[in-house]
C-alpha positions as semicolon CSV with decimal commas, in nm:
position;residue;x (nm);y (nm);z (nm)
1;X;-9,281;-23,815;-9,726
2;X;-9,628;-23,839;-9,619
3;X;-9,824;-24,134;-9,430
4;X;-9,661;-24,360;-9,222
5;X;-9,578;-24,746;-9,252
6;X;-9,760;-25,028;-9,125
7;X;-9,510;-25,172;-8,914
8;X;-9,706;-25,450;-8,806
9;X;-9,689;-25,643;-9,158
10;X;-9,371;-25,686;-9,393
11;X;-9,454;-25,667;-9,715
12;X;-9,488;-25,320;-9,962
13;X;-9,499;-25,256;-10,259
14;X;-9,351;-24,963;-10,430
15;X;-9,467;-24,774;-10,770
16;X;-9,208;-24,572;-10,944
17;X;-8,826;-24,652;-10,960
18;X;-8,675;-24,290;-11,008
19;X;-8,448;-24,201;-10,727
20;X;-8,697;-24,166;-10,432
21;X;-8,833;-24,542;-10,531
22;X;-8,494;-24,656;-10,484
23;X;-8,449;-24,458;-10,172
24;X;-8,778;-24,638;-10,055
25;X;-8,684;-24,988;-10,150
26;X;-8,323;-24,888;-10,029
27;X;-8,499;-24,824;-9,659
28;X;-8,718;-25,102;-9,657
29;X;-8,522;-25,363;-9,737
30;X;-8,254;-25,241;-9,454
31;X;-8,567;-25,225;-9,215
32;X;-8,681;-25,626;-9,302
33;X;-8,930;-25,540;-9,536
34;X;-9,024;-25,773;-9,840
35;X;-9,025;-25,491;-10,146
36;X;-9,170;-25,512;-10,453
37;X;-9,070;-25,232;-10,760
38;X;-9,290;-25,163;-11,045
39;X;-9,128;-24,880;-11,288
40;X;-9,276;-24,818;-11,637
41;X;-9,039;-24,754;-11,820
42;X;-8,709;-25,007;-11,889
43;X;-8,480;-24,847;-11,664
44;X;-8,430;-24,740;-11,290
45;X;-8,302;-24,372;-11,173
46;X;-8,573;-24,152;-11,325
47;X;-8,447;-23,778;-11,444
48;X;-8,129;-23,859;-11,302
49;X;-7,851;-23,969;-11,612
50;X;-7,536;-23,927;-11,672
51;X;-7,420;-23,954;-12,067
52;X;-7,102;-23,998;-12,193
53;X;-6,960;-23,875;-12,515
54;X;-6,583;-23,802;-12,656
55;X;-6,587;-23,479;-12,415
56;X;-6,668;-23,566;-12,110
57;X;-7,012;-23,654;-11,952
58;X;-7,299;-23,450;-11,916
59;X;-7,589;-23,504;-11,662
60;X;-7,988;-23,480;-11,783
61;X;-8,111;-23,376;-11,395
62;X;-7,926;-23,296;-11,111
63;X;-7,519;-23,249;-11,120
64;X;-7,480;-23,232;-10,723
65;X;-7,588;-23,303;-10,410
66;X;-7,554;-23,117;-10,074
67;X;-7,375;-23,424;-9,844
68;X;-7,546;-23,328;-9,502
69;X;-7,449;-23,621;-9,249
70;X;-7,732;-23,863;-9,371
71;X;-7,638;-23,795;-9,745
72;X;-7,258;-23,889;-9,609
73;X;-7,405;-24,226;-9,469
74;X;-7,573;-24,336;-9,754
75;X;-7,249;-24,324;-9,962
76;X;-7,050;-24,493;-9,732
77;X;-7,279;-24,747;-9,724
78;X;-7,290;-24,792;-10,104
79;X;-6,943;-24,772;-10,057
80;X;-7,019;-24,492;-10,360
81;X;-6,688;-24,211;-10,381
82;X;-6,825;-23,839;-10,334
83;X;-6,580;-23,569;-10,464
84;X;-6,604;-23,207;-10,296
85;X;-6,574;-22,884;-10,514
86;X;-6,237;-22,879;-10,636
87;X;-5,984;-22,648;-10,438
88;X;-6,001;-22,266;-10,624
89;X;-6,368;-22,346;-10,763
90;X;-6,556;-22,277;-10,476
91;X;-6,692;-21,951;-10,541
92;X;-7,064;-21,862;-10,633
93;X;-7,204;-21,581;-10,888
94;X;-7,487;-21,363;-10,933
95;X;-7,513;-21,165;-11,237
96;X;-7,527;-20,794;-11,193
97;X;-7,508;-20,543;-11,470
98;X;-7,373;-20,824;-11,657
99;X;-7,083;-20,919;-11,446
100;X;-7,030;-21,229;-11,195
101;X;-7,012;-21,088;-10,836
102;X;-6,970;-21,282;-10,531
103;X;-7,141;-21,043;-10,390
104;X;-7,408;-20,858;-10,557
105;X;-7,506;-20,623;-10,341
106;X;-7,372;-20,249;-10,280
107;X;-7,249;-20,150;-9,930
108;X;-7,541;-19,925;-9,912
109;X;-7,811;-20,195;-9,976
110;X;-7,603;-20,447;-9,767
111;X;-7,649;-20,240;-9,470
112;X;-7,988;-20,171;-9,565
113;X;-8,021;-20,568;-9,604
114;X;-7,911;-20,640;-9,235
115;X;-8,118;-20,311;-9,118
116;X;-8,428;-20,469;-9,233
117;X;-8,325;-20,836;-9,100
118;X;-8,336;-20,718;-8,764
119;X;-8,579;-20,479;-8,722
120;X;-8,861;-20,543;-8,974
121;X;-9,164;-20,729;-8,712
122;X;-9,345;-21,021;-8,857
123;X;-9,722;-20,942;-8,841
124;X;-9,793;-21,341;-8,809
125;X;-9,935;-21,360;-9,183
126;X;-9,968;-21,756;-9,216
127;X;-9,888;-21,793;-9,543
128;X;-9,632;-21,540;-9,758
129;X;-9,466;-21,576;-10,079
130;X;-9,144;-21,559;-10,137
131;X;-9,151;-21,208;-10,309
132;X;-9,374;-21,074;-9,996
133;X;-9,151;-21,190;-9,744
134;X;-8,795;-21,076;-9,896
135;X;-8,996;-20,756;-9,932
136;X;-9,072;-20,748;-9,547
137;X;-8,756;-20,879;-9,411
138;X;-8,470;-20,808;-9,640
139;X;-8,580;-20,534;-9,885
140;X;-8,618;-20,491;-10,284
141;X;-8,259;-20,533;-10,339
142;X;-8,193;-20,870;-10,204
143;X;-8,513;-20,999;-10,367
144;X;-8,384;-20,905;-10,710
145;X;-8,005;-21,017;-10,644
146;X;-8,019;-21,290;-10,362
147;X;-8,370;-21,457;-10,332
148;X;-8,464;-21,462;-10,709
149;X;-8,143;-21,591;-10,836
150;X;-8,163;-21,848;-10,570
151;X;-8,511;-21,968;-10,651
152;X;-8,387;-21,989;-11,018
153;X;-8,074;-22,214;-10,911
154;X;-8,350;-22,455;-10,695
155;X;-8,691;-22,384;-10,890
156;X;-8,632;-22,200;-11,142
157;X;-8,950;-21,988;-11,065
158;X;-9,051;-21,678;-10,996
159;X;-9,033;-21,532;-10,604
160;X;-9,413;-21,482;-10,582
161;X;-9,459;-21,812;-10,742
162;X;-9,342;-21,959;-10,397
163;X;-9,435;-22,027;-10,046
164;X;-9,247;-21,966;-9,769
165;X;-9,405;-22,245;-9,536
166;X;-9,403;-22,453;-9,825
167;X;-8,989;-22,422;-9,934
168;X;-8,872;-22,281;-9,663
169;X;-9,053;-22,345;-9,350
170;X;-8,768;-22,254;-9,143
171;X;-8,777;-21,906;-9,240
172;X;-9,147;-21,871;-9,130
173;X;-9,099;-21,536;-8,869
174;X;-9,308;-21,580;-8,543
175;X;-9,522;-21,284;-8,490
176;X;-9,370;-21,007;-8,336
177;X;-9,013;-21,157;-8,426
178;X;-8,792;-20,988;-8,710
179;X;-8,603;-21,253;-8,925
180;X;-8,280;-21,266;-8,649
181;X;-8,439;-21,294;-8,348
182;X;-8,733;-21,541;-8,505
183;X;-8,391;-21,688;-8,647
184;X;-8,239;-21,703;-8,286
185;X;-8,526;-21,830;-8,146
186;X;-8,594;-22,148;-8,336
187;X;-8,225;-22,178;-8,308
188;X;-8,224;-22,233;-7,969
189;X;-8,528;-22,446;-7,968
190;X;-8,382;-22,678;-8,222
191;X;-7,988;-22,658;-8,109
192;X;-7,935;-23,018;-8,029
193;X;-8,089;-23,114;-8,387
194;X;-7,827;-22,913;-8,583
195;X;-7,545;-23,129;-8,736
196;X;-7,216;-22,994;-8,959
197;X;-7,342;-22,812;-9,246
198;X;-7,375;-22,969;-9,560
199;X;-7,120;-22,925;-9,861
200;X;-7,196;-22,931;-10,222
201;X;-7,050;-23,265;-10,361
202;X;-7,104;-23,517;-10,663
203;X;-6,989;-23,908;-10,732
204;X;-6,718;-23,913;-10,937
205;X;-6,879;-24,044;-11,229
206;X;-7,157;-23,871;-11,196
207;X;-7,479;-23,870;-10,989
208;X;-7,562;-24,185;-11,205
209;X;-7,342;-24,363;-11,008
210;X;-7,584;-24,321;-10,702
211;X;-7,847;-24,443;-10,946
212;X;-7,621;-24,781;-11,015
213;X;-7,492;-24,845;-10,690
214;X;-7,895;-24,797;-10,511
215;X;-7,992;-25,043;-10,795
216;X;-7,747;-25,314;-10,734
217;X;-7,761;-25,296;-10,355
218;X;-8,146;-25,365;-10,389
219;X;-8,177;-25,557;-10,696
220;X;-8,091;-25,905;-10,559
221;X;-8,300;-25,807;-10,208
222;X;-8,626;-25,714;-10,410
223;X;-8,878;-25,972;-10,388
224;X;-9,025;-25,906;-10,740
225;X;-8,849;-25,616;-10,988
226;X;-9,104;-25,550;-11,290
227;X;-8,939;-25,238;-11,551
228;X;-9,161;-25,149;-11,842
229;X;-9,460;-25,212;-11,676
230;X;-9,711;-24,971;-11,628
231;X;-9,962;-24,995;-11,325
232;X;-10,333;-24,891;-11,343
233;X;-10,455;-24,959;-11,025
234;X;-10,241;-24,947;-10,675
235;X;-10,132;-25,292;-10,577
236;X;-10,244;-25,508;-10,300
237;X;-9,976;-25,464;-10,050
238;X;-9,954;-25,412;-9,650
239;X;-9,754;-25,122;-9,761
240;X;-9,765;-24,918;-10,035
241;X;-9,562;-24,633;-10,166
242;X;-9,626;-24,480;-10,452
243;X;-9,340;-24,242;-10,557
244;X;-9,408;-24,129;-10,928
245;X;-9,486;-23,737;-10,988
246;X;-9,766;-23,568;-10,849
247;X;-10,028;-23,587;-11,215
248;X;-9,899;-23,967;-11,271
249;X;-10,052;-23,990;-10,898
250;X;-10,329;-23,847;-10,949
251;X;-10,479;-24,117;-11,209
252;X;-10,429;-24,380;-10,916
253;X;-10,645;-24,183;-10,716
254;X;-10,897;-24,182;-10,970
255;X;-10,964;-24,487;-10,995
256;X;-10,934;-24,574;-10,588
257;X;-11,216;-24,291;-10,574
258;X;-11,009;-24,036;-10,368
259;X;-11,092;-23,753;-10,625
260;X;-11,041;-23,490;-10,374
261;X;-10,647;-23,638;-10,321
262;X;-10,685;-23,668;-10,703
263;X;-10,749;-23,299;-10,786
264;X;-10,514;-23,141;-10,565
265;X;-10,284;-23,343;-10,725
266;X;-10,360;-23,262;-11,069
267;X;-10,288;-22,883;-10,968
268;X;-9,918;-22,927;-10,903
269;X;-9,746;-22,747;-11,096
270;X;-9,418;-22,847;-11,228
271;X;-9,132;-22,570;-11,395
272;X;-9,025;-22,659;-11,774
273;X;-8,657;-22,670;-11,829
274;X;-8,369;-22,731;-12,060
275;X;-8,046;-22,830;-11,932
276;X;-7,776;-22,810;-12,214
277;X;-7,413;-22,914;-12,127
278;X;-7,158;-22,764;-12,327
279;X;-6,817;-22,831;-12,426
280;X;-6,529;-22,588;-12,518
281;X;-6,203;-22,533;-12,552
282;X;-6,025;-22,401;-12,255
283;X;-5,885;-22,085;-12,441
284;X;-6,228;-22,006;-12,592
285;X;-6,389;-21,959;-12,243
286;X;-6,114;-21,785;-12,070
287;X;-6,382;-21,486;-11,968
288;X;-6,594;-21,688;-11,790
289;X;-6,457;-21,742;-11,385
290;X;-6,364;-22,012;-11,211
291;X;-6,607;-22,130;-10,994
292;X;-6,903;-22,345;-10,915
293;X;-7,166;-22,152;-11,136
294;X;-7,325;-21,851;-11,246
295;X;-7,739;-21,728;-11,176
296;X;-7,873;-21,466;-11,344
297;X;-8,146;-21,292;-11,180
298;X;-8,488;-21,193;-11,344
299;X;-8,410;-20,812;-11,367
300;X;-8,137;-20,865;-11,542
301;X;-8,346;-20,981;-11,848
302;X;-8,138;-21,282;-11,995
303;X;-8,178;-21,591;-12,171
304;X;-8,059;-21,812;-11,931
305;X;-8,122;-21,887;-11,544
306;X;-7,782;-21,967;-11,485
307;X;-7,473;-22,155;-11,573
308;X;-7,337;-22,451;-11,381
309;X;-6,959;-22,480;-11,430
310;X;-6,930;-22,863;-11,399
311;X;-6,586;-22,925;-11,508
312;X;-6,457;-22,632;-11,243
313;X;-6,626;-22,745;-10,983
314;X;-6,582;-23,160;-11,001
315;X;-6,337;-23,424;-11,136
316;X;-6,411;-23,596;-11,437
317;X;-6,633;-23,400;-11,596
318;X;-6,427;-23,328;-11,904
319;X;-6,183;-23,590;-12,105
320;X;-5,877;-23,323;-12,050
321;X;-5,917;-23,062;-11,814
322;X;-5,633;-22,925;-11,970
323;X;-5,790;-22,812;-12,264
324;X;-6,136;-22,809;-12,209
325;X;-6,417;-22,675;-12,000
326;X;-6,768;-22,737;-11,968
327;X;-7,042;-22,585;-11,859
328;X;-7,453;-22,667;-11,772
329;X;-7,663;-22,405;-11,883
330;X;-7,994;-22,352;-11,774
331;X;-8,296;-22,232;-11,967
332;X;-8,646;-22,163;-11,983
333;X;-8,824;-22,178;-11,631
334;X;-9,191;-22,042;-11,534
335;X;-9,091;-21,682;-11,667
336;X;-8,962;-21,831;-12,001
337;X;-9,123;-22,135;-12,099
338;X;-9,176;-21,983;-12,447
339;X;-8,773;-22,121;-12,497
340;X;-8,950;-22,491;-12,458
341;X;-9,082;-22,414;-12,802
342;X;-8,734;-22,409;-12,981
343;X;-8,560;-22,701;-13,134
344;X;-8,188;-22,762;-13,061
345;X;-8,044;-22,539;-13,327
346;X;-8,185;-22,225;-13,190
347;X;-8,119;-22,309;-12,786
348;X;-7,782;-22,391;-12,894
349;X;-7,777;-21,993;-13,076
350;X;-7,931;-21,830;-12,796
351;X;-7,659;-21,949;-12,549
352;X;-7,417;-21,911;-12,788
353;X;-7,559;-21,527;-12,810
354;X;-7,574;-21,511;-12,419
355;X;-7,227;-21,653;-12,400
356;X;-7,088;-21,418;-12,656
357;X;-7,282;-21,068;-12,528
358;X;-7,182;-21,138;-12,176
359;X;-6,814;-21,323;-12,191
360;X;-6,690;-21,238;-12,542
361;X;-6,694;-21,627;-12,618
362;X;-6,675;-21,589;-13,041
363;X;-6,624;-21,967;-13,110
364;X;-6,911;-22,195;-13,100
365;X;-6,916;-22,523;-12,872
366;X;-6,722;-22,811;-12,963
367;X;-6,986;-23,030;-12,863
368;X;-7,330;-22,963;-12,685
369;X;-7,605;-23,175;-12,531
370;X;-7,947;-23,037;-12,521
371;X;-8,223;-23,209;-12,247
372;X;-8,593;-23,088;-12,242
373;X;-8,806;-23,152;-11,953
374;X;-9,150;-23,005;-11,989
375;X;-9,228;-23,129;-11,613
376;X;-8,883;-23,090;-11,445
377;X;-8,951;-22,939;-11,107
378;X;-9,250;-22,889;-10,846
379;X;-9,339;-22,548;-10,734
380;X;-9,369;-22,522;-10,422
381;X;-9,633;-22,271;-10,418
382;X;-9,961;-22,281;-10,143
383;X;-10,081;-22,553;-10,344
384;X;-9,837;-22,780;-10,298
385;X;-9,940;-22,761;-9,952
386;X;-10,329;-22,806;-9,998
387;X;-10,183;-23,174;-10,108
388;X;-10,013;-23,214;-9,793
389;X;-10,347;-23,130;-9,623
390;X;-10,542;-23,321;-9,852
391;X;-10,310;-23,660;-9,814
392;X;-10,251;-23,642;-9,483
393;X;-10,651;-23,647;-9,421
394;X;-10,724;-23,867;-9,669
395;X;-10,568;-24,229;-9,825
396;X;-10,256;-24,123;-9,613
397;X;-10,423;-24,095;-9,294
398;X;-10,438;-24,487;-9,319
399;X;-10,057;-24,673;-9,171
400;X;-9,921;-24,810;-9,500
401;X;-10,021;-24,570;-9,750
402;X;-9,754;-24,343;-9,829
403;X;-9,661;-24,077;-10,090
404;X;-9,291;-23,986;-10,184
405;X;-9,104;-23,794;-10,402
406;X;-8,930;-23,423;-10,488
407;X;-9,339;-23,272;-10,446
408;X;-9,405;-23,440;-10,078
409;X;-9,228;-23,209;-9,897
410;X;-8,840;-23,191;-9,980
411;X;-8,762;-23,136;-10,335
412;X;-8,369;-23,225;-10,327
413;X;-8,182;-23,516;-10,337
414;X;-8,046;-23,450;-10,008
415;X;-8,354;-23,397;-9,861
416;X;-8,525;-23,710;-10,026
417;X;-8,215;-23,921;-9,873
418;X;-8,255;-23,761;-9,539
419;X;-8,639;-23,806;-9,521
420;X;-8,587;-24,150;-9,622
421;X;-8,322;-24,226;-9,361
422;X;-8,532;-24,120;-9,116
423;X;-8,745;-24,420;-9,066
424;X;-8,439;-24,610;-9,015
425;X;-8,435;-24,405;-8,678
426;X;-8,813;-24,406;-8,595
């Protein structure tokens, strides 16, 4: 979130109802505010959807959320169910030389891992990528089978495509520090802030039920709800928040003549995708392990980014877990956006191929749901964080103008709700 509200008046106005408008109007409202929503299009909850068919459901964004302490509270409070993993499907994969490991590193390069962790100095470089920092402080080995596969589960980019200070400011080294004792030493600066740590969980009906249960806990607070209405110039509010994507920002900003906010937000890049849920039968997939999912690392030179195996890893997710199983598999990403560029038929043969070459699956899906987003996911590469600068100087510097969503600094659902819950506190 960046900008700040203008306490002193009680009105705002908010532009976009995807999840982080929601979270916004959520916040307000609890804080006194009169809220106003304006979404364009005829529905609230953005990417987030959860579809239903004979099967079970499948989910067009996000399947989970990590339930930090805030997350926890907002659920409550929605009085909203969330399910943990289930018991015996806890346990993460990388792909390496085609099969699932827990862990995919040799005893050799795990020792040379922790070698490098503690005694590789930071030279105080301000602003790394993800590629050149693994490089520095863990070594080739984890970049190619625990920082890349990672990045594809959150990003699904590339290591260099990323910055450090940007994603991951807490693993900025001091200079002079290696990663452990830089590790150690904001640590102990930050002890009191650190809180139980956060477990992967999902509603039981799917994270559309976070979607229904924000909209109905606002809905009859909102002082004026518009849907299918698209604004072309910011509104005349005390407070406004405008929480639509970074190049849907941008056009505001064009015509408030803030083209220097406007370009550096028309350079945000976003990551295409396709998220296709499949459904089989359980004897078909009987190769593929238990778990919560499956990434597949760059130099292993697949298909897919990764597989996400929803039934395993929540309730509800298939009609009869009994007999089937079903599975969210990720394609395309920065590295592969040529896959964007096939219809239906042949994603649903390439993961068929994929599923086959690597699991021996021979029968097809009983039932598969494709989703194409050509704009799915910010990078969060030094750019990203010329915005910040740019914002923060600019039409943010001003109490009551505020910018929110997955490109103003947390790109989760758990950290949107926890920057959001925040003002509560302030």
């Amino acid at each position: 979130m960046i900008g700040t509200l203008n306490s002193s008046k009680k009105d705002a106005a908010i532009i976009g109802g995807g999840i982080s408008g929601l979270l916004a109007a959520h916040t307000l409202i609890q804080l006194g505010y009169e809220v106003s929503l304006y979404e364009s299009t005829h529905r609230l909850g953005g990417l987030i959807k959860t579809e239903k068919s004979d099967f079970g459901i499948s989910e067009k964004a996000a399947n989970s959320v990590l339930a930090s302490v805030p997350v926890i509270d907002l659920f409550n409070e929605l009085r909203t169910e969330l399910c943990p993993v289930q018991k015996g499907s806890n346990k993460k994969y990388v792909l390496r030389g085609g099969v699932p490991r827990t862990l995919p590193l040799t005893v050799t390069e795990l020792f040379a891992t922790i070698g490098k962790a503690f005694f590789s100095r930071s030279d105080g470089q301000a602003s790394l990528s993800m590629k050149d920092w693994a490089l520095k402080h863990l070594g080739a080995a984890a970049l190619n089978y625990l920082i890349d596969p990672m990045l594809k589960g959150i990003y699904a980019a590339e290591p260099q495509q990323i910055s450090v200070s940007a994603a991951f400011p807490k693993l900025v080294v001091p200079k002079g520090h290696s990663l452990i004792s830089g590790l150690a030493f904001c640590h102990e600066k930050k002890k009191s802030k650190r809180g139980p740590r956060a477990q992967m969980m999902a509603p039981r009906g799917g994270m559309e039920a976070l979607v229904n249960a924000l909209e109905s806990s606002i809905k009859p607070k909102l002082r004026e709800l518009k849907l299918g209405y698209t604004a072309l110039n910011l509104p005349k509010a005390s407070n406004v928040v405008i929480c639509v994507p970074a190049y849907a920002a941008a056009a505001f900003f064009r015509t408030e003549e803030q083209n220097d906010l406007a370009n550096a937000l028309e350079q945000v890049h976003y990551t295409p995708l396709i998220t296709s849920t499949v459904f089989y039968h359980r004897k078909e997939v009987s190769r593929l392990p238990m778990g919560v999912g499956i990434l597949f690392p760059s130099i292993e030179k697949r298909n897919l980014l990764g597989i996400l195996c929803s039934s395993d890893s929540f309730p509800g997710r298939v009609t009869d877990p009994s007999l089937l199983r079903s599975f969210t598999v990720l394609l395309g990403g920065t590295a592969r956006g040529d896959i964007m560029n096939l219809d239906d038929e042949r994603v649903s043969f390439v993961i068929r191929e994929e599923l086959e070459k690597l699991f021996q699956v021979k029968a097809p899906p009983i039932h598969i749901n494709n989703h194409r987003w050509t704009k799915a996911i910010p990078i969060y590469s030094s750019q990203i964080e010329k915005v910040w600068e740019v914002a923060r100087a600019t039409w943010c510097a001003q109490p009551g103008k505020i910018l929110f969503g997955n490109y103003t600094g947390q790109v989760s659902i758990r950290g949107l709700i926890e920057e959001a819950r925040e003002l509560l506190i302030e």
